[in-house]
N, C-alpha and C positions, 0 to 999 in steps of 0.2 A: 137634500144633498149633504153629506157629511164633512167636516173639516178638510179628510184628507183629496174628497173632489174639489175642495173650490181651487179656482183659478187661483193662481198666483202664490199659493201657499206651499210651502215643505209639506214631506212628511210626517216630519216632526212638529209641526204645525205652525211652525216662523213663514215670514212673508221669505219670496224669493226676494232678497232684495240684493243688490249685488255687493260685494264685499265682506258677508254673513258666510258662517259655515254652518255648513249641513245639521250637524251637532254638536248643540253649544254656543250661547254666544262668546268666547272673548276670542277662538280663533278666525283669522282670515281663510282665504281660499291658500290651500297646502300647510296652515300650523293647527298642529291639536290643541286641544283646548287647555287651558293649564294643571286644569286636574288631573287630567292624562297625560298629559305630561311626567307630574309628578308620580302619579303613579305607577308609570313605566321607570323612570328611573331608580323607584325604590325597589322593585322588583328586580330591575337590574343586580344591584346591590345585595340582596337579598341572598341571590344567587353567588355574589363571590364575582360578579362581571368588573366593569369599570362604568363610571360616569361622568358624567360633564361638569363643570366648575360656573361661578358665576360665569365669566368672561367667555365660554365654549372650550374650553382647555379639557384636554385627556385627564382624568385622573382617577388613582385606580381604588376599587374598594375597602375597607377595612379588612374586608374578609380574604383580598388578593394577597394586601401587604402582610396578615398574618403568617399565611402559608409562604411567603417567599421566604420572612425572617425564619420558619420553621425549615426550612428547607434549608438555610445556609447554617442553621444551629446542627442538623443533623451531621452535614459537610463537613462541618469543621470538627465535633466529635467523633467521625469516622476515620478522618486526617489524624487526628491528636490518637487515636488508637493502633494507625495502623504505622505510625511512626515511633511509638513506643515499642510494640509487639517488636516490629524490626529490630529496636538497638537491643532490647533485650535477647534476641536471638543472635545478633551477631556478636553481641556479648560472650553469651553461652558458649559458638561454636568456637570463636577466640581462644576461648578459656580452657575450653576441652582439647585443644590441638597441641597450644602452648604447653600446659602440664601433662602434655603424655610423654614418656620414658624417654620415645625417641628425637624429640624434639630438636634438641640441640646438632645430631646430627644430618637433620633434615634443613634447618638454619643455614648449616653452613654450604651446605651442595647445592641448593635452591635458592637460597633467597641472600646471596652473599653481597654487601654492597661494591665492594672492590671489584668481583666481577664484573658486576651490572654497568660500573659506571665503563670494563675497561671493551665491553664488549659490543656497549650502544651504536657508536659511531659506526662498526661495521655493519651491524644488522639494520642499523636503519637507511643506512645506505643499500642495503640487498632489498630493503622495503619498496625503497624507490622502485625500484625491479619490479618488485609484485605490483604497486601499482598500474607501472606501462602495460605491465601484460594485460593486465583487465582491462586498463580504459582503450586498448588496442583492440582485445577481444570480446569486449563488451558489443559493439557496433557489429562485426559482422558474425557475432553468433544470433544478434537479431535478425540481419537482413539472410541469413540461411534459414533459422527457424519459419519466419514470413514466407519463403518460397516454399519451404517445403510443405508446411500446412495448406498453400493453398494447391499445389498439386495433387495433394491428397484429396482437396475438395474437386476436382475436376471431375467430371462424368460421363464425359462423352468415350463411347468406346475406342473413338484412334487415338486415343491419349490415356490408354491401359496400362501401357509401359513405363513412361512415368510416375502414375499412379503407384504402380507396384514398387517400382524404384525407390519412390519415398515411403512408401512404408516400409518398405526392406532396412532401410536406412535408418528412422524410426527405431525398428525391434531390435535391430543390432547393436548401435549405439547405445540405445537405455539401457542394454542386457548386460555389454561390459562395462567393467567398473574405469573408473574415470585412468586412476593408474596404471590400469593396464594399457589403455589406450595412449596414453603419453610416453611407453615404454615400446606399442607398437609402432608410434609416429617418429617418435626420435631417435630409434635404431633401425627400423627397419625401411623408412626412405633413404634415408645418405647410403645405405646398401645397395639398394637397387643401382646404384649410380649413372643415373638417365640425366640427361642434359637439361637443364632445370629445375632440377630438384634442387630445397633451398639445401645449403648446409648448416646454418647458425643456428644456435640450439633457442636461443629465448622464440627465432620463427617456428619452430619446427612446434614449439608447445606452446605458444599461441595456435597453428593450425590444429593440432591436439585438444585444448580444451574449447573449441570451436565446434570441433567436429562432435565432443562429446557432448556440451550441454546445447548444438545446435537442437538435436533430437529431442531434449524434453520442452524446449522455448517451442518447437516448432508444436508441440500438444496440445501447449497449452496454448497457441494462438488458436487450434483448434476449434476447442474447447470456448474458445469466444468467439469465431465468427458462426460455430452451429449452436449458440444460445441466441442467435439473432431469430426476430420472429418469421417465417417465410410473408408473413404480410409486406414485411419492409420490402424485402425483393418482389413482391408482386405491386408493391405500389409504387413503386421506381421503373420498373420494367412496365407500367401502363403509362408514367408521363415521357414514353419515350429511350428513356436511356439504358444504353446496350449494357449486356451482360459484366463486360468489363468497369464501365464508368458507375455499372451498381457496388460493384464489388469495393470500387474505388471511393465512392462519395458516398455511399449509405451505410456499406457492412463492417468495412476495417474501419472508419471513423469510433462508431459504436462498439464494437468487439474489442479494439485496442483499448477504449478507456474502461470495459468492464475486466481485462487481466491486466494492468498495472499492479495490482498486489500482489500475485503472485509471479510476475516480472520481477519485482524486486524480490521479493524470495529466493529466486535461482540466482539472485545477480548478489545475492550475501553470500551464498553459498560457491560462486563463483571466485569471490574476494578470497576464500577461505583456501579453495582448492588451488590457485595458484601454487602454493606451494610445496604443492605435488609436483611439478618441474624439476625440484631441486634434486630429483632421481636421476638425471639425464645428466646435470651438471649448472645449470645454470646457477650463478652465484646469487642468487635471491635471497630472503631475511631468515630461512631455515637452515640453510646451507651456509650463511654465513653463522649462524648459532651454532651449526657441527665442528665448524674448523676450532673454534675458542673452545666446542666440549672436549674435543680431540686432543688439545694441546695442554688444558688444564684439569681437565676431569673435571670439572663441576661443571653442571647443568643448569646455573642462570641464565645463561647464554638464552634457554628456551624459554625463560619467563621472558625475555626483553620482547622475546618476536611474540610470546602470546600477547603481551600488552600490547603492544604495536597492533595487531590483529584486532582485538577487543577495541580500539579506539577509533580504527575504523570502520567494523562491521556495527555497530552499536547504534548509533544516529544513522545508518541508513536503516536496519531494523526498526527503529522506534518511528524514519520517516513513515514506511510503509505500513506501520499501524493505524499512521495518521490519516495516509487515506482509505485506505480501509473503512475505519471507524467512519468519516467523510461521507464514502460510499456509500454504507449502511444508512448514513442520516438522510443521503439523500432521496435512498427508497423508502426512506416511512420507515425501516425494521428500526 
């Protein structure tokens, strides 16, 4: 009988005795032995991994720490480059604008500081204006866009009419341009002159740009409940829950947070257009920049409302990068 038959022995040829491992004496039952030990941890290492310290403490390899400090050296001569390139170029265009011929004339029509300070007060009080109207028609040009996209997703045939309705609605609204539409809304209802119709001009273009950027909010909610997978709906619709409560708990939950960024795109682009009203009459931060171009010829008047404008489309733009970017990370791209 050879070693490996006799009773009582391993196969490594140690007695079973209890508290012995398999291979190796210094480990017990579940610790390797310390050679393996050690040489799993150099390998680790080896690799650029992390390892263990005396105490059991995370710590990371020479070869981790190298590439992090490489990695923030590259960072910061990217930064120190790409803020040079900058001033040098804003430099340059400075330079270039200030010494051309007409410069002086351009100073004073544009960028005059007398004007600027005499014209603030009222444009930024028309600003006010443009605000209301967004955070007004902010809210239900989404809850128009939501309905109308999901009418569209409807399919059953006695809800055809509908169906066509909203897309009528859809191809029509995208097709005319926003101005025209606030030119059709705020002359051509108080014409009609039907008992309820509103008359005040700031409603009539809020209903106006409502109606116009309903149509592309309504595609693009679209565009995110038909990127939902049809499994979701098939596996919502087998634990039970009706067509509605899928639509409700499964699809908009998901589809609404995959168009966020392009929500906030139309909703810059909504800040912007406000002041497309100021055609109708309402005194908003365009209309007040006419009256002061009107009365003095120069044209700071329209630098105050583009800043104004710039200072608040600017940080929602750079929000909506953020999640973006966010979004991106969090599928893996």
């Amino acid at each position: 009988m050879s070693e490996f038959d006799e009773p009582g022995k391993t196969a490594a040829g140690k007695s079973g005795e209890p508290g012995k491992a398999a291979v190796g004496e210094p480990g017990g039952p579940g610790k390797p032995a310390s050679g393996e030990f050690g040489r799993v941890g150099q390998a680790v290492g080896e690799f650029g991994g992390s390892g263990t310290g005396a105490a059991g403490a995370w710590v990371k390899s020479e070869r981790q720490v190298e590439r992090e400090r490489v990695r923030r050296s590259h960072a910061r001569r990217s930064a120190s480059i790409a803020t040079v390139s900058t001033i040098v170029f804003i430099v340059l265009v400075v330079s270039i604008v200030t010494n051309s011929p007409g410069w002086p004339r351009v100073q004073e029509t544009f960028f005059n500081p007398d004007e600027f300070v005499k014209a603030l007060p009222d444009v930024l009080k028309g600003f006010l204006l443009n605000i209301k109207i967004f955070l007004i028609a902010e809210p239900l040009i989404l809850v128009v866009g939501l309905l109308v996209a999901l009418a569209r997703g409807i399919t059953k045939p006695a809800f055809f009419p509908i169906r066509a309705l909203a897309t009528l609605y859809t191809d029509v609204f995208r097709g005319v341009p926003t101005i025209l539409v606030i030119y059709l809304i705020g002359f051509g209802l108080p014409a009609l002159r039907l008992q309820g119709i509103p008359t005040d001009l700031v409603t009539l273009a809020i209903i106006a740009l409502t109606l116009s950027y309903g149509a592309y909010v309504a595609e693009v909610f679209r565009s995110g409940i038909e990127s939902i997978h049809p499994s979701q709906v098939a596996a919502a619709r087998s634990l039970g829950l009706s067509h509605i409560k899928t639509v409700r708990f499964v699809v908009l939950p998901q589809a609404t947070r995959r168009v966020v960024p392009p929500l906030l795109n139309d909703f810059v682009s909504l800040q912007k257009d406000t002041a497309l009203v100021s055609t109708i009459g309402p005194l908003e931060a365009l209309r007040q920049a006419q009256i002061h171009v009107a009365s003095t010829f120069n044209y700071t008047p329209y630098l105050v409302a583009a800043l104004l404008f710039i200072l608040l489309t600017i940080p929602l733009a750079r929000f909506t990068d953020h999640l973006a970017a966010r979004t991106r990370r969090r599928r893996g791209a």
